[in-house]
C-alpha positions in Angstrom: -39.7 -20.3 -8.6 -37.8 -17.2 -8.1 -34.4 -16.9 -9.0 -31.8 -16.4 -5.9 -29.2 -16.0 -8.2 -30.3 -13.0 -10.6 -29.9 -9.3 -9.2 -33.1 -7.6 -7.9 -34.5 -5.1 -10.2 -34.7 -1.5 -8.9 -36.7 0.8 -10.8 -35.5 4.4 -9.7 -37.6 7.4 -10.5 -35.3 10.4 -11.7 -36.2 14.0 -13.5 -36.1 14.7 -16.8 -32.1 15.3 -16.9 -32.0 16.8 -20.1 -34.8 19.2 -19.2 -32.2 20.4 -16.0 -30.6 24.1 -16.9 -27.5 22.0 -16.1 -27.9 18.7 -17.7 -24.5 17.6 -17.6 -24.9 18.4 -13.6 -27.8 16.7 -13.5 -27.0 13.5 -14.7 -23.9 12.9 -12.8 -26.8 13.2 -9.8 -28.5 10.9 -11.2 -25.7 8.3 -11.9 -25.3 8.4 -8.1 -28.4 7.1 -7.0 -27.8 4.3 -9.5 -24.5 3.8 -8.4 -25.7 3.2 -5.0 -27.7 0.4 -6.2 -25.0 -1.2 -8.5 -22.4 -1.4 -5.3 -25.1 -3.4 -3.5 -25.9 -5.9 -6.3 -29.1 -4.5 -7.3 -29.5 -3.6 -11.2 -31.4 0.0 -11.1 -33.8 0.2 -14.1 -34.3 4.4 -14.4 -37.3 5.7 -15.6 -38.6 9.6 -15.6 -41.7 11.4 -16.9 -40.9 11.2 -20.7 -40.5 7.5 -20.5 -42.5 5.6 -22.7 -45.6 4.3 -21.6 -44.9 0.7 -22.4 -41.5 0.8 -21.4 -43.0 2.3 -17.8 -45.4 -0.6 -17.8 -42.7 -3.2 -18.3 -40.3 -1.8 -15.9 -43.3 -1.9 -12.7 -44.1 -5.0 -14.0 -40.9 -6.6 -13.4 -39.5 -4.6 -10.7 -38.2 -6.3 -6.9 -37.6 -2.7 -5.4 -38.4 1.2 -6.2 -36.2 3.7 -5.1 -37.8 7.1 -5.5 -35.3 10.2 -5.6 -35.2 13.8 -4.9 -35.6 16.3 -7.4 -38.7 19.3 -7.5 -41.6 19.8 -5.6 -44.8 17.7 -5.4 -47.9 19.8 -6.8 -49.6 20.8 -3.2 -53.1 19.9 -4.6 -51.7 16.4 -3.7 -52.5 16.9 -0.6 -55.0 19.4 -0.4 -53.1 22.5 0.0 -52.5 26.1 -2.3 -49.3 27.0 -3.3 -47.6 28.6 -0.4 -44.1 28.1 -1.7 -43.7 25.3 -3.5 -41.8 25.5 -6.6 -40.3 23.3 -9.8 -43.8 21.2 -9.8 -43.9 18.7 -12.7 -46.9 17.0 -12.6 -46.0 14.5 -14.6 -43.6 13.6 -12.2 -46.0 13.3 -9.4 -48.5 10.8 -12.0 -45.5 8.6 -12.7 -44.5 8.3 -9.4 -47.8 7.8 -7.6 -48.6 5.3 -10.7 -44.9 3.4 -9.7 -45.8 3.7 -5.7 -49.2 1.7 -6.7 -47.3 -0.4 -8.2 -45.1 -1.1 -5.9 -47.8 -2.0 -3.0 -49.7 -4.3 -5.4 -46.4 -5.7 -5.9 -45.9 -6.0 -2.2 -42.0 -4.8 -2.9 -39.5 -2.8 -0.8 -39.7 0.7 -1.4 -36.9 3.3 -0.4 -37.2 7.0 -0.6 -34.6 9.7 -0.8 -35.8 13.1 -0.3 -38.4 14.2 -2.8 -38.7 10.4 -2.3 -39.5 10.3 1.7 -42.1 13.3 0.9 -43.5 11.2 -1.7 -44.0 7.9 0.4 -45.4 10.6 2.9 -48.0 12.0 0.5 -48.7 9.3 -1.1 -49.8 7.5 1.8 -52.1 10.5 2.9 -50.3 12.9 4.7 -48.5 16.3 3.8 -45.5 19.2 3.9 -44.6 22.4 5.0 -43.7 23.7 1.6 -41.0 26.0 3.3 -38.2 25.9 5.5 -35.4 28.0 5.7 -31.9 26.9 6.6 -32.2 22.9 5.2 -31.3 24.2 1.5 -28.3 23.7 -0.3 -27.0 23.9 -3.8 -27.6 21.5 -6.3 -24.2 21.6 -7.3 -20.4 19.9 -5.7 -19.2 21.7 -3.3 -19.8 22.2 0.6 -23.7 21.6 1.6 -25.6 22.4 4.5 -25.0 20.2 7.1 -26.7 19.1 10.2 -27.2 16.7 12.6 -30.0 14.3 12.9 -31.6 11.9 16.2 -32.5 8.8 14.6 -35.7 7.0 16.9 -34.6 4.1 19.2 -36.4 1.0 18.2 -37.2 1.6 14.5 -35.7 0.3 11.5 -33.6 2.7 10.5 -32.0 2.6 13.9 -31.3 -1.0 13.5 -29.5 -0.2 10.3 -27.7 3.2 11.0 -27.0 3.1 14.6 -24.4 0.1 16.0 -22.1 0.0 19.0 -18.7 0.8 16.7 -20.9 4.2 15.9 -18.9 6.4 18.0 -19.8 9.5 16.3 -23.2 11.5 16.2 -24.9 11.1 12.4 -24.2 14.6 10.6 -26.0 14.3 6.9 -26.5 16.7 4.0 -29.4 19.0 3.4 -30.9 20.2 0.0 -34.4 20.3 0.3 -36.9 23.3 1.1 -39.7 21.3 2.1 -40.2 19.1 5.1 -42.6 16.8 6.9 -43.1 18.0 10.5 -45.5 15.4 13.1 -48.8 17.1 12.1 -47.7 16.5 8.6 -46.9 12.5 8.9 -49.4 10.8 7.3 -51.5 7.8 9.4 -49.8 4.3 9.3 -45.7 6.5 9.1 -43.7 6.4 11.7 -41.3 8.8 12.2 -37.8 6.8 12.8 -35.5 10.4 12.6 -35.8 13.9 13.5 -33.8 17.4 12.9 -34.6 21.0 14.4 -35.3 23.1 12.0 -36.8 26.9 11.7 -39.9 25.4 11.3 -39.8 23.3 14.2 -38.5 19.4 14.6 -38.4 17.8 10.9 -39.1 14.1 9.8 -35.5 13.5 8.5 -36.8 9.4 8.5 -39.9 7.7 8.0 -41.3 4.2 7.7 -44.1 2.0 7.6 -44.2 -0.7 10.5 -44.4 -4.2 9.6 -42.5 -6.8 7.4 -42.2 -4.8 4.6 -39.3 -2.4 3.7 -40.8 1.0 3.2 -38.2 3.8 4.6 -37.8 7.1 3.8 -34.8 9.8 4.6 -34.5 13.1 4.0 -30.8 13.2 3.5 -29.1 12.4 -0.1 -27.3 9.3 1.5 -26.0 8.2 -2.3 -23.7 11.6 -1.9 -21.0 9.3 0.1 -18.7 12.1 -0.1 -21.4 14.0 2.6 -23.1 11.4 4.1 -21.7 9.0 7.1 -20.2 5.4 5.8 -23.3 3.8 7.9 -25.8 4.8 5.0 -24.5 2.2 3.2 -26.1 -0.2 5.9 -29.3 1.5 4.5 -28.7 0.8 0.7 -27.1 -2.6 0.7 -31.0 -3.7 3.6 -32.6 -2.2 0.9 -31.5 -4.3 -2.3 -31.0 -7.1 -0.1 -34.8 -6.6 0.6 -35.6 -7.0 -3.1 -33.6 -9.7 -3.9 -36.1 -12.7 -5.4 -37.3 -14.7 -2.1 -35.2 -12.1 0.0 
């Protein structure tokens, strides 16, 4: 019988942090997305491409929820497509995470995807990206990021979770990402639940897959609270609550 009592185990994909040129940088990043799981009761189990292979096998084995995070590119052969832009490509990255997505619908668990993470749920499930767009980058770094504002779809689950009577204010969210998933790109079986304009026309800034399960993607970096809008945490606490054992 499962446990109602013990914290749902989220694995969370993450780069290589000591392979950053700024590790130090780069793992205060990634204590974020780990943070965000912590605050909602979760316990995040992290795993990158150096992992070891047992410990990888354990950790899918065992996991309740996968939250997939941003970092480089995904290799455009993925999805059938030259190189016409894309940059940072680890394929390692892209085998551990496809391996963990697998997992994850064998599993039947909730699966939540933060930028590189929404592209990933989009390419893994057959579609693909523009591997440019200019305007949606910012810096990797603290400071002031891009900013814009984004029209999340009526109806859809992210709606339900982001968007309440008491919301008096439009959703304004971050942008650091290059690459984007416009409707041609959105792979069969997504829907699109949030949109941006763009340079490269009207982005997928949300995605899900209809049906029971949690599977919802955003383009934003919603664990940078100091950025993102207070209802994001709607998002993360659904989430965990969706992996909790008989949840």
């Amino acid at each position: 019988m499962p446990d109602p009592e013990r914290s749902p185990r989220i694995v969370v994909t993450l780069t290589v942090v000591a392979d950053q040129p700024n590790p130090e940088a780069a793992a205060r990043r990634a204590g974020m997305y780990l943070d965000a799981i912590r605050r909602h009761g979760g316990e995040p189990i992290a795993i990158d491409a150096k992992t070891a292979p047992e410990a990888v096998a354990e950790a899918l084995g065992s996991m309740d929820g996968l939250l997939l995070t941003g970092g480089g590119d995904i290799d455009p052969a993925r999805y059938g497509r030259p190189n016409e832009g894309s940059r940072d490509i680890n394929e390692a990255r892209d085998g551990l995470e496809a391996g963990a997505w697998a997992a994850a619908a064998e599993h039947g668990v909730p699966v939540l995807g933060i930028c590189r993470g929404l592209q990933a749920i989009n390419v893994f499930s057959g579609g693909s990206l523009v591997q440019h767009v200019d305007g949606h980058e910012s810096s990797g770094e603290p400071g002031s990021p891009e900013m814009h504002p984004i029209e999340v779809v009526g109806g859809t689950r992210l709606a339900s979770l982001l968007v309440n009577g008491s919301d008096a204010e439009p959703l304004v969210v971050n942008a650091f990402h290059h690459q984007g998933v416009t409707e041609s790109d959105l792979a069969p079986g997504l829907v699109a639940s949030a949109w941006a304009e763009s340079s490269a026309g009207p982005l997928v800034e949300g995605l899900e897959a209809p049906g029971a399960r949690f599977v919802v993607g955003v383009q934003c970096h919603p664990e940078r609270t100091a950025s993102t809008p207070p209802a994001f945490e709607r998002l993360f606490r659904a989430f965990v609550n969706a992996a909790r054992p008989g949840g």
